[in-house]
Backbone bond lengths (Angstrom), bond angles and torsions (degrees), N, CA, C in turn:
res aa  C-N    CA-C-N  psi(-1)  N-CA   C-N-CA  omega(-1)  CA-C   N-CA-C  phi
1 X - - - 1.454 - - 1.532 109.90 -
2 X 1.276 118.93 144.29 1.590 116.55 154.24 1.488 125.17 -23.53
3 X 1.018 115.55 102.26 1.854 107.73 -167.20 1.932 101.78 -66.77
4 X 1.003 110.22 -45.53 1.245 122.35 -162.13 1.654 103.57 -53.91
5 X 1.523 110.08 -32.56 1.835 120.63 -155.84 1.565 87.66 -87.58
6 X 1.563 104.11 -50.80 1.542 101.20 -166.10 1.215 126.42 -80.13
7 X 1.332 109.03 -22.58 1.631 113.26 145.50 1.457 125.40 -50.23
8 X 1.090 137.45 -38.60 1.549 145.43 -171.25 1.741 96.77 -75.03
9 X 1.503 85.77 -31.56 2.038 87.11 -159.92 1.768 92.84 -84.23
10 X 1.496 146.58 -34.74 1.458 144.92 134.39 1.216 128.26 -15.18
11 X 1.354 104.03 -51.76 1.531 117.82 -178.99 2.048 115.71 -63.38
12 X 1.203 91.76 -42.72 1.595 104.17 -168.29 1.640 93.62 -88.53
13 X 1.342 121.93 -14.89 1.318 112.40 -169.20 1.461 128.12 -114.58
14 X 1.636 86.09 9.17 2.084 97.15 -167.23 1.296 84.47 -84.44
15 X 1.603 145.19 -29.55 1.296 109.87 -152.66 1.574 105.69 -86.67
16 X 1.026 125.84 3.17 1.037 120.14 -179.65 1.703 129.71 -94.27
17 X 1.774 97.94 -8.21 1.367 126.04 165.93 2.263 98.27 92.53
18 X 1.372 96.20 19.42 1.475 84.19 -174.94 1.582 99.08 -100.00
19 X 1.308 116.91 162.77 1.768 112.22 163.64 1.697 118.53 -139.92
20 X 1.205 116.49 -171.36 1.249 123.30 169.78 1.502 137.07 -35.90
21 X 1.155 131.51 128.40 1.510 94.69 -174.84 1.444 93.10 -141.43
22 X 1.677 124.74 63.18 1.570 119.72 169.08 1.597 101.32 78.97
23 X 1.018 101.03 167.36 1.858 119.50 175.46 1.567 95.72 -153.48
24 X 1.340 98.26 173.71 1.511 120.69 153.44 1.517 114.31 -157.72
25 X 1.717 101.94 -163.14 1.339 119.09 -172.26 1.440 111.99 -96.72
26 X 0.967 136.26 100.89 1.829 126.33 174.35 1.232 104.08 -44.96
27 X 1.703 108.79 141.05 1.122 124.36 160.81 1.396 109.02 -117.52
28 X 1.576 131.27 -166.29 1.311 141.85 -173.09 1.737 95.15 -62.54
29 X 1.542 121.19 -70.86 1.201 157.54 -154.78 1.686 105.31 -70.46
30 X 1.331 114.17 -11.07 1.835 113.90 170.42 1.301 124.19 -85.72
31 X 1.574 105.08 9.78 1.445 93.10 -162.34 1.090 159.38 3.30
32 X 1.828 108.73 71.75 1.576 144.09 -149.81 1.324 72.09 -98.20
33 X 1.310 117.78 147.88 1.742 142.44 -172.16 1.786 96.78 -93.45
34 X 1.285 130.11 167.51 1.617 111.02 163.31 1.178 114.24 -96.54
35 X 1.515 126.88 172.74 1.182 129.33 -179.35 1.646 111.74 -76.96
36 X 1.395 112.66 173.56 1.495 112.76 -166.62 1.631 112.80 -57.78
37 X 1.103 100.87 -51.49 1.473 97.23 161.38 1.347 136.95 -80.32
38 X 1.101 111.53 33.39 1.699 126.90 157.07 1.508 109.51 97.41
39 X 1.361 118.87 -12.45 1.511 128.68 -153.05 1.281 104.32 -89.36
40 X 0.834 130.03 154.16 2.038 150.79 168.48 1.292 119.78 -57.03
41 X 1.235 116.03 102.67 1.617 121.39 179.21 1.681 113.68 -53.19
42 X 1.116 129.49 100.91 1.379 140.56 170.82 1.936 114.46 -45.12
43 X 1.531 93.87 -50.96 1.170 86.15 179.92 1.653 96.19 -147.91
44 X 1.442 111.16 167.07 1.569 129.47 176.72 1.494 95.81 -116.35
45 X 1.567 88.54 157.11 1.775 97.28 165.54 1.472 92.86 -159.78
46 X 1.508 123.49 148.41 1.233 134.08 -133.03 1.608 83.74 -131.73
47 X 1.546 130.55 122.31 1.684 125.06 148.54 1.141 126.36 -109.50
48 X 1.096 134.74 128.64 1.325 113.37 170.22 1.450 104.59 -167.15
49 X 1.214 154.60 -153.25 1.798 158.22 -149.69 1.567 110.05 -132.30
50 X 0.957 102.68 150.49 1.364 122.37 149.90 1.649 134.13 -159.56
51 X 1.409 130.39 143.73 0.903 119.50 -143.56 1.369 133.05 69.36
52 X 1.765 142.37 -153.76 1.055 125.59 -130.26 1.881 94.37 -137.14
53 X 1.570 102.91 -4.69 1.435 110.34 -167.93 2.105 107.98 -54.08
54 X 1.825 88.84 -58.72 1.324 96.70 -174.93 1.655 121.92 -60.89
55 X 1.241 110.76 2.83 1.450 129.95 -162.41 2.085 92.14 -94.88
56 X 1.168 97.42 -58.54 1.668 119.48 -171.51 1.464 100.82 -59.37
57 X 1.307 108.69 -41.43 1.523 105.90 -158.97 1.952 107.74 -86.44
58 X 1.693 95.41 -23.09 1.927 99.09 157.91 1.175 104.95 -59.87
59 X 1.683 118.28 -61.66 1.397 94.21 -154.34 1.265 137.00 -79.19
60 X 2.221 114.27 14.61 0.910 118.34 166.45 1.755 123.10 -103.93
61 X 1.779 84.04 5.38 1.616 75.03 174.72 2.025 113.85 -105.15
62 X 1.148 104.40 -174.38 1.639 113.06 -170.90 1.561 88.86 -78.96
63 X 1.602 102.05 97.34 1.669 87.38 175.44 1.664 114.76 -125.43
64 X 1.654 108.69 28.22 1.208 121.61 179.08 1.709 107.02 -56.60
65 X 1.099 95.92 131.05 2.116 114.26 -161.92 1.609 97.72 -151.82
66 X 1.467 100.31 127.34 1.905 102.29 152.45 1.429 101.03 -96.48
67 X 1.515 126.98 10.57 1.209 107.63 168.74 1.595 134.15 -47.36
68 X 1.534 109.28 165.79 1.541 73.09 169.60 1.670 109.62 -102.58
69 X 1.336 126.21 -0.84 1.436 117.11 145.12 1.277 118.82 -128.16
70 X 1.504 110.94 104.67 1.470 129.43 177.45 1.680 114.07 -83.69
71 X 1.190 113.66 16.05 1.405 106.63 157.54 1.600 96.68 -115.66
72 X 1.282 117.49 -15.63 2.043 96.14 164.70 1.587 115.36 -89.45
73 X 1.518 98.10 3.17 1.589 80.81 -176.67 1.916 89.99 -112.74
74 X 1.028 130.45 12.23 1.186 131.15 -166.70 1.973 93.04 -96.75
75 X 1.646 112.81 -57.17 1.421 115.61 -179.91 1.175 96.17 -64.62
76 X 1.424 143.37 -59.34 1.505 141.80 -140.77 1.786 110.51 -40.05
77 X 1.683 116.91 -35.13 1.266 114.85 -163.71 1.806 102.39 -88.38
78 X 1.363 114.57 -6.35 1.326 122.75 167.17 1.389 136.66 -97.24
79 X 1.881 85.60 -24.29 1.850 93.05 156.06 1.196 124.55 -99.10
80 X 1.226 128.46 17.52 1.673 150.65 176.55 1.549 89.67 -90.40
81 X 1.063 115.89 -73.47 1.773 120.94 -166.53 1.411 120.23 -52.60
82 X 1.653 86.83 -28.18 2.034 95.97 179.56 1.413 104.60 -76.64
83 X 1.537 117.32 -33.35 1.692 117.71 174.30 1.609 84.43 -72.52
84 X 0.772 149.12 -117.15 1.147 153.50 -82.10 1.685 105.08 -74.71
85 X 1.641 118.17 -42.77 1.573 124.59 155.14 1.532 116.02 -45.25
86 X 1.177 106.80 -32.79 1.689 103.79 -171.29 1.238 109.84 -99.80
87 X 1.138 132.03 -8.69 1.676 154.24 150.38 1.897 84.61 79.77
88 X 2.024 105.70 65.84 1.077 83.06 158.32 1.674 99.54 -127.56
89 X 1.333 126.23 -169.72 1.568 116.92 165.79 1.329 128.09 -89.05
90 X 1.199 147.23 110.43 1.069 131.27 -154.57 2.004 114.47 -84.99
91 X 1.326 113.86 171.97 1.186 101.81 -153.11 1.711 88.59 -152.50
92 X 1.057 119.74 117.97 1.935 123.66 -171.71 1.441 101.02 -115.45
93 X 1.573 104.96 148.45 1.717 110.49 -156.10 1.906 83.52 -89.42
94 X 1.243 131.39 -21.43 1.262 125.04 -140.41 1.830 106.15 -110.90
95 X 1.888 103.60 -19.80 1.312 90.81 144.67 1.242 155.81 -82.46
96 X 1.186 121.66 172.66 1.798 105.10 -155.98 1.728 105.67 133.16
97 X 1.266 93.97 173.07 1.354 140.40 -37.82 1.568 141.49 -13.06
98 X 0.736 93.18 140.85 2.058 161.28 -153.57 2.023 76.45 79.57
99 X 1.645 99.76 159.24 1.279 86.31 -154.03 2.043 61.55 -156.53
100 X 1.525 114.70 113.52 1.408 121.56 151.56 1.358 132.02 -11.09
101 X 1.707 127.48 129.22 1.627 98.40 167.21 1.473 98.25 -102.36
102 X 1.010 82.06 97.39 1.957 109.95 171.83 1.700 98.21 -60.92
103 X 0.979 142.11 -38.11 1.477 136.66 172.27 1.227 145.59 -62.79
104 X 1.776 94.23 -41.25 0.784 129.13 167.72 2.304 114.20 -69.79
105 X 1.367 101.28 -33.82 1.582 116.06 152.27 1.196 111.42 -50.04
106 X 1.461 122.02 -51.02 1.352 116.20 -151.07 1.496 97.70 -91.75
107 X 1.486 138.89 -12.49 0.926 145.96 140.23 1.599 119.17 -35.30
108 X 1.101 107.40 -36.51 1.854 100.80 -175.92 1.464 96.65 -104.14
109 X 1.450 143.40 14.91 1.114 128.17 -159.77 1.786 86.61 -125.15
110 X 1.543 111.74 -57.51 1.323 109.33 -174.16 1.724 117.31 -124.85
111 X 1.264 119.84 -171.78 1.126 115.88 -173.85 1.850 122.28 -80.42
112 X 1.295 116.63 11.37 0.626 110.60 175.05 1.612 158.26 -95.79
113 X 0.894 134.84 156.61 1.632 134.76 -127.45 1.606 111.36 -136.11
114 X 1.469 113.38 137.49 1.882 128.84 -179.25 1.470 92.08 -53.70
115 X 1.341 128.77 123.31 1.762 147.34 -178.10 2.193 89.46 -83.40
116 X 1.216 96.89 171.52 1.484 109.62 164.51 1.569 112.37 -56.67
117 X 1.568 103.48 -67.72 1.678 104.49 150.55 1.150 144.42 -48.33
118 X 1.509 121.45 2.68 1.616 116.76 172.87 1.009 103.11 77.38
119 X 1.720 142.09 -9.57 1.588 124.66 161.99 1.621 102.45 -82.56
120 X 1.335 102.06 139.64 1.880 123.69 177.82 1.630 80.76 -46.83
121 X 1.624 110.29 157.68 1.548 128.91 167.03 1.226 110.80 -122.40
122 X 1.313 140.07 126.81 1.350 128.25 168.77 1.581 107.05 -112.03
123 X 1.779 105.71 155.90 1.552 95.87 -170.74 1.274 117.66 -74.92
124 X 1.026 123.02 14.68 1.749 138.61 -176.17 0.851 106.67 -89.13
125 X 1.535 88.92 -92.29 1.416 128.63 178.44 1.708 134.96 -53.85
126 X 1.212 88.57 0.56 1.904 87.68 -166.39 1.156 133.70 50.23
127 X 1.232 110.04 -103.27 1.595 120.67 -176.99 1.714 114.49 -135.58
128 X 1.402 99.96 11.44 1.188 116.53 174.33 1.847 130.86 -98.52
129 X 1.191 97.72 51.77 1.192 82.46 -173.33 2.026 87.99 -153.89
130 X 1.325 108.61 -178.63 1.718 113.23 177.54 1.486 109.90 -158.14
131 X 1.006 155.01 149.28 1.430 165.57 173.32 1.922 98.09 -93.21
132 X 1.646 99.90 130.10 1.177 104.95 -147.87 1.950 83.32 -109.15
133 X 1.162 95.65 -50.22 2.211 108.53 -161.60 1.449 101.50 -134.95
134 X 0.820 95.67 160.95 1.756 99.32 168.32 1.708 102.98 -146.13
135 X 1.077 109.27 121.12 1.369 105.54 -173.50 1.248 123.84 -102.25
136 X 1.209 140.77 131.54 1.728 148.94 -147.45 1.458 107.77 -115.90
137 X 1.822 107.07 96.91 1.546 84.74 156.95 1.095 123.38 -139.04
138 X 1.764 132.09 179.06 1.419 132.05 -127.64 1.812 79.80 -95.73
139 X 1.000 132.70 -17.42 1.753 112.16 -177.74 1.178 112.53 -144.41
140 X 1.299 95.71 172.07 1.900 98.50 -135.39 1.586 97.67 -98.63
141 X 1.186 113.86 108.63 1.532 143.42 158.27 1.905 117.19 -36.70
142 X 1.329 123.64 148.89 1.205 128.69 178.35 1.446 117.90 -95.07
143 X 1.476 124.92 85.94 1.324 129.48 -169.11 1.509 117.33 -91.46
144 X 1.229 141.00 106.72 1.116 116.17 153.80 1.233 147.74 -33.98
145 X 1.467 108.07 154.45 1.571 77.80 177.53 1.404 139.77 -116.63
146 X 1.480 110.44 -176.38 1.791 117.82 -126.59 1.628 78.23 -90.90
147 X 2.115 92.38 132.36 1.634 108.01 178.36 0.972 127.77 -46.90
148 X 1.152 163.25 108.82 1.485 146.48 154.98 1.128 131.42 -25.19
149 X 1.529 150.54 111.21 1.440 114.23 178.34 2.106 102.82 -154.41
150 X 1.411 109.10 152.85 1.698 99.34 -174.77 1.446 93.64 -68.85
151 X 1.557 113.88 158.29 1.575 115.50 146.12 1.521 115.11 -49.91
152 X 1.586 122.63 130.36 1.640 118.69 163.00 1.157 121.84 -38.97
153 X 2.074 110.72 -25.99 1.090 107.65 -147.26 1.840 111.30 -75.21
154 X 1.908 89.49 -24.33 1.454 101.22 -166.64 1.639 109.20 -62.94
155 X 1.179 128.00 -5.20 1.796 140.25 -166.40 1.389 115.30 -115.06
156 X 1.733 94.80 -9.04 1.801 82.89 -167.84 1.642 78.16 -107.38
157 X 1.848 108.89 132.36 0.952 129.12 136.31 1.300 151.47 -24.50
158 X 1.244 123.12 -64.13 1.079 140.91 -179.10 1.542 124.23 -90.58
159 X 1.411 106.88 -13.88 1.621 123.97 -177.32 1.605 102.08 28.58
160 X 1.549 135.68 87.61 1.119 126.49 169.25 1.342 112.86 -84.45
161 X 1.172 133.64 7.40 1.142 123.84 159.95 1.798 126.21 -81.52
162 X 0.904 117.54 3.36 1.164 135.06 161.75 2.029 129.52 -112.52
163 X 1.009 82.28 30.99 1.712 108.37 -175.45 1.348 124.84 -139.40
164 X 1.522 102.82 -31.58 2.190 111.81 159.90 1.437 108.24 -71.07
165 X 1.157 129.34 -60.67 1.430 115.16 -166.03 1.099 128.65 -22.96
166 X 1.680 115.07 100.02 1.874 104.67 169.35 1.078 129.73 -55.59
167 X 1.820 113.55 -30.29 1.272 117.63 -163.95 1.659 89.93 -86.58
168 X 1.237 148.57 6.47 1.167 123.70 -166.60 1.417 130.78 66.05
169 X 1.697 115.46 -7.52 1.399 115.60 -154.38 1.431 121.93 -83.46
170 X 1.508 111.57 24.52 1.537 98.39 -172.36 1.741 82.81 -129.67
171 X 1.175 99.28 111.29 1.805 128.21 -179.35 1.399 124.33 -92.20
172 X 1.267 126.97 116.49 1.893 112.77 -175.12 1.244 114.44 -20.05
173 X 1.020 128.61 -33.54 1.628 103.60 -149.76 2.133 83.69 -133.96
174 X 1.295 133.17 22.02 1.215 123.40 174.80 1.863 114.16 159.19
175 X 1.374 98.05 144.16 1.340 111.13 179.86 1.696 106.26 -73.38
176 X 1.844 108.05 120.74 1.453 113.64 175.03 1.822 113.46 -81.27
177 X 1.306 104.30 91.48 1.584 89.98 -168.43 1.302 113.93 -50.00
178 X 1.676 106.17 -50.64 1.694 124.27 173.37 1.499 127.24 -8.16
179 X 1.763 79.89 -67.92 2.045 102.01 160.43 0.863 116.70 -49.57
180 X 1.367 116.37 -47.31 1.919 119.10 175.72 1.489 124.01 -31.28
181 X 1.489 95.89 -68.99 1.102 114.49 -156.51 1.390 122.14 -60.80
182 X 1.804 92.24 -55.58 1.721 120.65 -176.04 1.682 96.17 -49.73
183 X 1.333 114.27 -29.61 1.885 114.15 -169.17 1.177 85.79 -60.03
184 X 1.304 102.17 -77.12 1.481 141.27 -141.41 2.127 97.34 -43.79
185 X 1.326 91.16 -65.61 1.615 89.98 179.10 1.660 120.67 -92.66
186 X 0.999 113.88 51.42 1.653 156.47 159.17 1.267 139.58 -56.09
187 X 0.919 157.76 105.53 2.214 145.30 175.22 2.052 83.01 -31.35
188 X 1.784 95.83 -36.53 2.134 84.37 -157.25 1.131 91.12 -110.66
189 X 1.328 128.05 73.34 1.143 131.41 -162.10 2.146 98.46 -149.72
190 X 1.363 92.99 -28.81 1.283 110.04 -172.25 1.457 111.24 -48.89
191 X 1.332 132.92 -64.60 1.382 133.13 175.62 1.548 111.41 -39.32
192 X 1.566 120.79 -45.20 1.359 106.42 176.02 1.632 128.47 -54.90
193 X 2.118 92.57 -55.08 0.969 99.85 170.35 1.572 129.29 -51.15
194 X 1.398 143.94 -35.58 1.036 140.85 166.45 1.444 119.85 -97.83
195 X 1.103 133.96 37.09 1.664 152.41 128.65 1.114 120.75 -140.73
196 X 0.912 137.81 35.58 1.399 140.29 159.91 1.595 115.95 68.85
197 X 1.128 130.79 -166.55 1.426 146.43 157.26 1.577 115.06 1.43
198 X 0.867 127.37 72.57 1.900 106.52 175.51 1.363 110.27 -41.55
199 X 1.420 102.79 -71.55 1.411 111.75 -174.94 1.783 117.90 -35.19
200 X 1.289 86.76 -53.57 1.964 101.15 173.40 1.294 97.37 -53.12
201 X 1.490 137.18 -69.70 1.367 123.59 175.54 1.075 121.99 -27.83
202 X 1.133 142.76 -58.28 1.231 137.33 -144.74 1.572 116.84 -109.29
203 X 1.158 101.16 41.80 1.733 118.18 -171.69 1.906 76.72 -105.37
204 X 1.665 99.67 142.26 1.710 89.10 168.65 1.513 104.38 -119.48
205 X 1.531 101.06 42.32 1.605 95.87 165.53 1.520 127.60 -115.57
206 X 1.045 144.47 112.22 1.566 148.72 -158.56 1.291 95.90 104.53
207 X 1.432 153.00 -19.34 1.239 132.03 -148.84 1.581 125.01 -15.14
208 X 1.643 105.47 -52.89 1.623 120.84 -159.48 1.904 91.44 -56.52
209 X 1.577 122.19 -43.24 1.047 125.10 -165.34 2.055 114.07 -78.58
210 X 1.461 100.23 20.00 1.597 91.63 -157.30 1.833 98.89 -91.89
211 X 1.396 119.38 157.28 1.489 126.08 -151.19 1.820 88.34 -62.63
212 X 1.445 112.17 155.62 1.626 106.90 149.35 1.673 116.63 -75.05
213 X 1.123 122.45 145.67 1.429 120.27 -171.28 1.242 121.26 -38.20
214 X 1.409 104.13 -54.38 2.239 101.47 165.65 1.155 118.95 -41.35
215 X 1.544 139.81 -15.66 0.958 133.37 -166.96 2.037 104.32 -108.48
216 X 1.393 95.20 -45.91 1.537 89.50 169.32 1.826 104.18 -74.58
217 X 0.948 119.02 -38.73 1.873 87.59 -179.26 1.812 115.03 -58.05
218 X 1.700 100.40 -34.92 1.406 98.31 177.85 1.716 107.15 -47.36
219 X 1.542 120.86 -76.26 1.288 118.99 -169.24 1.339 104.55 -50.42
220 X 1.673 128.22 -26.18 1.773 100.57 -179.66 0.915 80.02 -68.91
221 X 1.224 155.30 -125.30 1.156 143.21 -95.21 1.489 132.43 -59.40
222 X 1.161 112.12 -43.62 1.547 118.52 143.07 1.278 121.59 -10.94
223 X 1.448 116.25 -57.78 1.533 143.56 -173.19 1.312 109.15 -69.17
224 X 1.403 117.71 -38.48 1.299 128.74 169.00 1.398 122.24 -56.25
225 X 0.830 92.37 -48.15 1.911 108.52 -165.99 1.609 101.40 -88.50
226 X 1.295 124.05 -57.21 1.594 111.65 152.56 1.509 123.45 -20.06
227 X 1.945 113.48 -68.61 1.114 122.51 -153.02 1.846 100.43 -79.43
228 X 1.104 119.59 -21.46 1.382 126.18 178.02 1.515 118.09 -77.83
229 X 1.514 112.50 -21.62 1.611 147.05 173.93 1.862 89.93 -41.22
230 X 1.493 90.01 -65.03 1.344 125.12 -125.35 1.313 93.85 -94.27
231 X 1.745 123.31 -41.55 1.372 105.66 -177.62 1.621 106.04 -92.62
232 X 1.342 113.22 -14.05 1.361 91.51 179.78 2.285 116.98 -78.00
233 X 1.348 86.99 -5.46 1.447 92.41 -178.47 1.522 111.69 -76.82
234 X 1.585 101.65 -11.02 1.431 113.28 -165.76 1.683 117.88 -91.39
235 X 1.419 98.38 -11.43 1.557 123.70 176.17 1.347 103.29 -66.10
């Protein structure tokens, strides 16, 4: 990559505990959006967390929000500034409709891979980590190139993440939110709600990088209120 761009874009972005997460080259088939002035994104570059930094660094800042996601509106004024120094456009997985395949990005950027559960796996990182921005700009950047690596998932034996679920909800062929939820907001529902994910727990890859519990009850719940959004709209 440009040392000079991606340094500037580090600088504006450590305090917030988020970092780099790979770039690439657009092709026809990535469906990279165009830039404001109509033109062809040259290159992407991917930010977003992993591990427990970006977690620490909310809960010491003033992040009182009726939003309904106050940790995207809490980074947004720090990943605005990192586009705007690096003169690229910035690009958020969470607006939308039409709504980015931000995953499908992070697929061409790093090694990472669809889990049993449908959360991306990285060989680091596990299941701990999220793609925050993706930033768009009009000329084409110096990327190294993108790691190679197997999914963990294909080596681990035993896949225990598909063996905790109380609710049962992760099905061959699709995630039962339904199951989710009804667990999830439950009397037996409590363990999820205040650590997050079983299933996500019990992946034994990234461990060192896995959320502290305030942070997975925060996203269940998040998840909740999304997924309840969503199925009751579906009635």
């Amino acid at each position: 990559m440009s040392h000079g761009v991606l340094a500037e874009i580090e600088r504006t972005i450590a305090s917030t505990g988020l970092i780099l997460r790979g770039g690439f080259h657009p092709e026809p088939g990535d469906d990279v959006p165009a830039l404001p002035d109509g033109g062809a994104a040259a290159t992407v570059v991917l930010v977003g967390n992993a591990g427990s930094a970006m977690w620490h660094e909310f809960e010491r800042s003033d992040r009182r929000s009726d939003s309904r996601h106050p940790l995207d509106e809490w980074l947004r004024p720090t990943l605005l500034a990192a586009a705007r120094r690096a003169g690229a456009h910035p690009v958020f997985p969470n607006d939308g409709p039409p709504f980015v395949p931000i995953q499908r990005w992070g697929e061409r950027a790093e090694p990472i891979h669809r889990s049993p559960i449908g959360i991306m796996i990285h060989p680091t990182y596990g299941l701990w980590h999220v793609y925050r921005a993706a930033l768009l700009f009009a000329g084409r950047l110096e990327l190294p190139p993108r790691v190679v690596a197997p999914s963990p998932c294909d080596s681990c034996v035993d896949k225990p993440c598909l063996a905790v679920c109380p609710a049962d909800a992760f099905l061959p062929d699709r995630f039962d939110a339904t199951r989710c939820v009804t667990h999830v907001t439950s009397d037996a529902g409590r363990p999820c709600r205040g650590r997050g994910c079983l299933a996500r727990r019990a992946c034994p890859v990234g461990r060192s990088y896995r959320y502290p519990p305030a942070a997975q009850a925060f996203h269940t719940a998040a998840f909740v209120r999304s997924a309840s959004r969503l199925l009751k709209s579906s009635r």
